[in-house]
C-alpha positions as CSV (number, residue, x, y, z in Angstrom):
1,X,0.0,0.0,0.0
2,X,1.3,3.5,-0.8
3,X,2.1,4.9,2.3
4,X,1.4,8.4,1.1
5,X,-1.8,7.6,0.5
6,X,-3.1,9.3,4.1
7,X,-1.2,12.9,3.4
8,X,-2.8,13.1,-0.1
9,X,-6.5,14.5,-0.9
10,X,-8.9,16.3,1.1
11,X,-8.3,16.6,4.9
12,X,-11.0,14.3,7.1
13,X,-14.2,16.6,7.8
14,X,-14.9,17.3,11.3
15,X,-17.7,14.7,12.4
16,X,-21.0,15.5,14.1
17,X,-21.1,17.2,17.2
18,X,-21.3,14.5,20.2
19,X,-21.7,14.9,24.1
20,X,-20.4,13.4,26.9
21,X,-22.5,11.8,29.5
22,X,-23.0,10.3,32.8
23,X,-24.3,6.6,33.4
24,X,-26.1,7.5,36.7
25,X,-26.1,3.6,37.6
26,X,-22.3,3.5,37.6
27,X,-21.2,7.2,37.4
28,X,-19.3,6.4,34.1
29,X,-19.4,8.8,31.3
30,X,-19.5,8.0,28.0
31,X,-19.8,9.7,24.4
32,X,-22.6,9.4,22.9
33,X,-24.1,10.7,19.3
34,X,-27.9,11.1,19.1
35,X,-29.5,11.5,15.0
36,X,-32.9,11.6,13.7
37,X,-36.2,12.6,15.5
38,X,-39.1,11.5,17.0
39,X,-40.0,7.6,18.1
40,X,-38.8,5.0,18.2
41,X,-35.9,5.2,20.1
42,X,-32.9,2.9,19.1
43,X,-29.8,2.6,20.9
44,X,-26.3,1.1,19.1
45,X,-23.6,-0.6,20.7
46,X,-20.0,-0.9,18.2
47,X,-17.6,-3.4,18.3
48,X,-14.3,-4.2,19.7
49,X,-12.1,-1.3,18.7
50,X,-15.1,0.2,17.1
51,X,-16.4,3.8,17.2
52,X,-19.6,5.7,16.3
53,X,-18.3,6.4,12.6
54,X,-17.7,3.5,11.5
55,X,-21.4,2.5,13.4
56,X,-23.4,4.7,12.0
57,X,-24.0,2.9,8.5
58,X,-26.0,0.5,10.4
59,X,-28.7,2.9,11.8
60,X,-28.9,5.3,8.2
61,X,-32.5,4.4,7.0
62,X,-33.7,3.5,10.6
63,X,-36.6,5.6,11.8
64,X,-36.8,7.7,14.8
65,X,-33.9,8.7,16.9
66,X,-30.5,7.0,16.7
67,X,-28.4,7.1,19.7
68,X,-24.6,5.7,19.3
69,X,-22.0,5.5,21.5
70,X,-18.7,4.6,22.7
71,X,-18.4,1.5,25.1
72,X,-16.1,2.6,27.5
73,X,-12.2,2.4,26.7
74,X,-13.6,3.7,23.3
75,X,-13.7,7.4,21.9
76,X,-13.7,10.0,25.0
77,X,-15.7,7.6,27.4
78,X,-14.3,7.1,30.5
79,X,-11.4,4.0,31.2
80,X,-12.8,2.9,34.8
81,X,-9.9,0.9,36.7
82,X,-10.1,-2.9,35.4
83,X,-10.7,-5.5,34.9
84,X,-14.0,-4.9,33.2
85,X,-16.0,-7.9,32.4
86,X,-19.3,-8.3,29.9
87,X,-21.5,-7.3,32.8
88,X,-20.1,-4.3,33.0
89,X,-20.7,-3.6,29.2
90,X,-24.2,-4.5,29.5
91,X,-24.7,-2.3,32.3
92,X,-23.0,0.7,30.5
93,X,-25.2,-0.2,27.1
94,X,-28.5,-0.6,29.2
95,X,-27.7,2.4,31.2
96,X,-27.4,4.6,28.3
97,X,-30.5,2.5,26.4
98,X,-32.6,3.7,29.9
99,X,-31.6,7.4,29.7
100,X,-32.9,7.3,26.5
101,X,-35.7,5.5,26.4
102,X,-34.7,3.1,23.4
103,X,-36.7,0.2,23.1
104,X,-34.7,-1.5,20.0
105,X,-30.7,-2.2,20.1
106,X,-28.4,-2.9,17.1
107,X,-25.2,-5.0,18.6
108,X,-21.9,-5.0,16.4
109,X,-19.7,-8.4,17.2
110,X,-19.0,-7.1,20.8
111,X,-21.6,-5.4,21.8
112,X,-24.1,-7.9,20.1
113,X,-22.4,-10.1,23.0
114,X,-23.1,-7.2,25.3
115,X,-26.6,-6.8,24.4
116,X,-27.3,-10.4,24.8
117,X,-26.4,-10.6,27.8
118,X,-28.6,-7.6,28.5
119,X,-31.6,-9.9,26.8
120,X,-30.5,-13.0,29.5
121,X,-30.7,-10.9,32.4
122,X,-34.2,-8.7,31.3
123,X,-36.2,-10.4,28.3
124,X,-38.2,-7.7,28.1
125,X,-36.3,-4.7,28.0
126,X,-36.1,-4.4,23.9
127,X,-39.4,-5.0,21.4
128,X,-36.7,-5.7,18.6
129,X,-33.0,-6.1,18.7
130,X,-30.2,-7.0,15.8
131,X,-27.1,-8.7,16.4
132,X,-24.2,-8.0,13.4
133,X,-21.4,-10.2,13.3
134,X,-22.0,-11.7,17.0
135,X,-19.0,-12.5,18.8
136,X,-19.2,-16.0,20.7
137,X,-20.7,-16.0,23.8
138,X,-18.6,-18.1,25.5
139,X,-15.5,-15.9,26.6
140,X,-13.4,-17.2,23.3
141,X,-11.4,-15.6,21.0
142,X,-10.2,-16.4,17.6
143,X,-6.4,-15.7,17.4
144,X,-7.1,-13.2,14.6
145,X,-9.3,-11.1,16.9
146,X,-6.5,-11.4,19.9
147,X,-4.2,-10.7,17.2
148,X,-5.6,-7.6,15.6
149,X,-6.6,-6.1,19.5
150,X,-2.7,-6.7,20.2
151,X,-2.0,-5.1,16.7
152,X,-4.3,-2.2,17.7
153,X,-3.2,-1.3,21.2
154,X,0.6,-1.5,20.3
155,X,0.0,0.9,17.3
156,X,-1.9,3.1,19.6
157,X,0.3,3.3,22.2
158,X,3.5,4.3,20.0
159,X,1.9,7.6,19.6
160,X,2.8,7.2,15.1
161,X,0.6,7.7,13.1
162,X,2.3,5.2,10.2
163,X,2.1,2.4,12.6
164,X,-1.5,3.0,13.2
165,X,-2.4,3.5,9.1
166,X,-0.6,-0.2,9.1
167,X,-2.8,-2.1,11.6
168,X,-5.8,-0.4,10.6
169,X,-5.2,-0.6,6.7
170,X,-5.5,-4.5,7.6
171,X,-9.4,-4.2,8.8
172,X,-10.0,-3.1,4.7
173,X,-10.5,-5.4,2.1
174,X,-7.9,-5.4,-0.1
175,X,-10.2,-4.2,-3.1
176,X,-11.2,-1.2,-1.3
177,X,-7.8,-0.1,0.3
178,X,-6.6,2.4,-3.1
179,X,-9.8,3.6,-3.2
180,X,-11.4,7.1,-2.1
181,X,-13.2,5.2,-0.1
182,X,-11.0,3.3,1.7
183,X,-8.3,6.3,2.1
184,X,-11.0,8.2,4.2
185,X,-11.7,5.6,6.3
186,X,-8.1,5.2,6.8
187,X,-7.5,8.8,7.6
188,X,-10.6,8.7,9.4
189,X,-9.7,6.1,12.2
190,X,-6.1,6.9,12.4
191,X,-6.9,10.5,13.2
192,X,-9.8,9.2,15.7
193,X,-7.7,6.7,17.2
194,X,-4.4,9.2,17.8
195,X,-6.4,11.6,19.4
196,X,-8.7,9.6,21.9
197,X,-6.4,6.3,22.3
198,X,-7.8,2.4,23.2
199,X,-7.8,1.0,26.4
200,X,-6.0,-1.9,26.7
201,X,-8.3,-2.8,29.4
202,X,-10.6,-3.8,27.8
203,X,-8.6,-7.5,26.4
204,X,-9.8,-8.2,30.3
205,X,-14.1,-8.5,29.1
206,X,-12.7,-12.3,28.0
207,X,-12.3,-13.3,30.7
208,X,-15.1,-15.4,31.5
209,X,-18.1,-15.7,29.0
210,X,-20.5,-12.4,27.9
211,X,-23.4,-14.9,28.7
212,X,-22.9,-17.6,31.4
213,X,-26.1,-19.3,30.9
214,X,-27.0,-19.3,27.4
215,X,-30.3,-20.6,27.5
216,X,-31.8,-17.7,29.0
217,X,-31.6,-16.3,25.7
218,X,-34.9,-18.5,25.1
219,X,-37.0,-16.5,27.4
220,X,-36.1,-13.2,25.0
221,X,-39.8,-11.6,24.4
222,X,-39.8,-9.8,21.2
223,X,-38.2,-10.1,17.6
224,X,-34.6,-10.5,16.9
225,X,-32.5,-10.5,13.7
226,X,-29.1,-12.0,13.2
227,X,-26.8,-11.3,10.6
228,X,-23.8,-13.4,10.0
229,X,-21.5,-14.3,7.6
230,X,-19.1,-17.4,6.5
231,X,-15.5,-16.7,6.1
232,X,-15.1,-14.8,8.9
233,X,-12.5,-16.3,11.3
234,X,-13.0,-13.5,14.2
235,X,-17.2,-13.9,13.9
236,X,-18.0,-17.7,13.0
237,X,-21.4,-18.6,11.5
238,X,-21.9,-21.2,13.5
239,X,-22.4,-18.7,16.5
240,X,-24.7,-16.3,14.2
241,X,-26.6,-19.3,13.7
242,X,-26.6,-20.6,17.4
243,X,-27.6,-17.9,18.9
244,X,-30.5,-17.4,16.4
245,X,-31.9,-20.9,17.4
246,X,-31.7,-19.4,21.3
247,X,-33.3,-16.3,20.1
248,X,-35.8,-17.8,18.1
249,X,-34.9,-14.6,15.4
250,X,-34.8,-14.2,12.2
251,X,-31.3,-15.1,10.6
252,X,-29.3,-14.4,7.3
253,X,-25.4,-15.7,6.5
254,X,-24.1,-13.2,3.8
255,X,-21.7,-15.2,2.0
256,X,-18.6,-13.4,2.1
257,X,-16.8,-11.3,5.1
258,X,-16.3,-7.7,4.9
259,X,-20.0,-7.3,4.6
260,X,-20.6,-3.6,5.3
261,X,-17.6,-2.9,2.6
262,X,-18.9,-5.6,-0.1
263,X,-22.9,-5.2,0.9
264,X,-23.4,-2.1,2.6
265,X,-27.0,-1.0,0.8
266,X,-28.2,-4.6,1.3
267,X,-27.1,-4.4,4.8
268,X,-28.7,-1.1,5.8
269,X,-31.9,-1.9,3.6
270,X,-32.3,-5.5,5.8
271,X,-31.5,-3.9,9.0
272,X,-33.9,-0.7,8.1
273,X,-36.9,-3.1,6.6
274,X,-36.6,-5.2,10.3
275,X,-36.5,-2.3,12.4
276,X,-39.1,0.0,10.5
277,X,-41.8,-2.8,10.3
């Protein structure tokens, strides 16, 4: 890849305005982006690593009011003193779900995990949820995703911006990296993740499961949609598809990774048409 790539070009816009708030169950504050109007209300939790921008996609033709934000560790949210464990993810995502009165959830690969756990403990706290790329339940990791953290956090913590670009340049599909597209998402996170860091705290959430009893996913009370896809070695089908069966939900296996690169429309359009029904 042409490292020049990142200096050439328009500079990266300033994003949306977002605000900083405080979880009153925990006193952690976290950032947090609210779009759209009105009802209903739907609350999204990113993935490891993740951040509201690269989020956002998910939620574009979803009615109502949008509320992202960054788990904490993430973006300017707070780093409380670790370990932190899934329970304290779903506390942070339900906390932030209660203040604003969201009754649907979108989960992304970690915080789907998050927001199931959420589900096991209270059923009925969401009419509708969707889980993207679901990371395994049981406290696993593939050694790509403990790979790409350690990649992450190492890049971060050297402070250079050229050994960021290289770790993150690796989360694009090759087809996409020489593109305009792919340069301003490059520019994009390096810039995001220089100035607000990762917490390497947040490798400890592994260690022991997101949900310890998995079949309290059965008592879930309203709809669910999971989207998976094969080829993935961080985000396995075969979880997508167990935890459907738990869930009782709706499920579709896109048949290629890199979904919201290679099927970004078809992605929004599925997750719009569930959530807008």
């Amino acid at each position: 890849m042409d490292r020049t790539g990142p200096r050439t070009g328009r500079p990266t816009l300033p994003g949306p305005a977002t605000e900083v708030v405080t979880l009153p169950s925990s006193g952690v504050r976290v950032e947090q982006l609210t779009t759209g109007t009105g009802d209903p209300v739907t609350v999204f939790a990113h993935g490891l690593a993740g951040d509201i921008t690269g989020t956002r996609p998910l939620g574009s033709a979803v009615i109502g009011r949008r509320v992202f934000f960054h788990s904490r560790g993430h973006g300017r949210s707070d780093v409380p003193p670790g370990p932190w464990s899934f329970a304290d993810l779903s506390a942070d995502l339900r906390a932030v779900a209660d203040l604003t009165g969201a009754t649907r959830a979108v989960g992304v690969s970690m915080g789907a995990a998050a927001l199931c756990r959420l589900i096991a403990e209270t059923p009925d706290r969401f009419e509708r949820v969707v889980l993207y790329l679901p990371a395994p339940l049981d406290g696993t990791r593939a050694p790509a995703s403990v790979q790409r953290l350690d990649r992450l956090i190492a890049s971060v913590e050297s402070g250079e911006a050229a050994m960021i670009a290289a770790a993150v340049e690796l989360e694009i599909p090759a087809s996409v990296r020489n593109t305009p597209a792919g340069w301003s998402f490059l520019r994009q996170r390096v810039e995001q993740l220089q100035r607000d860091g990762l917490a390497p705290e947040i490798e400890s959430v592994w260690s022991e499961p997101a949900v310890p009893d998995e079949a309290a996913l059965k008592s879930f009370t309203g709809r669910a949609l999971i989207l998976g896809c094969r080829g993935d070695e961080t985000h396995p089908a075969a979880w997508s598809e167990r935890i459907a069966a738990l869930l009782n939900a709706d499920l579709e296996i896109y048949d290629r990774p890199s979904i919201i690169w290679t099927s970004r429309n078809a992605l929004r359009d599925r997750i719009s048409t569930f959530l807008n029904s």
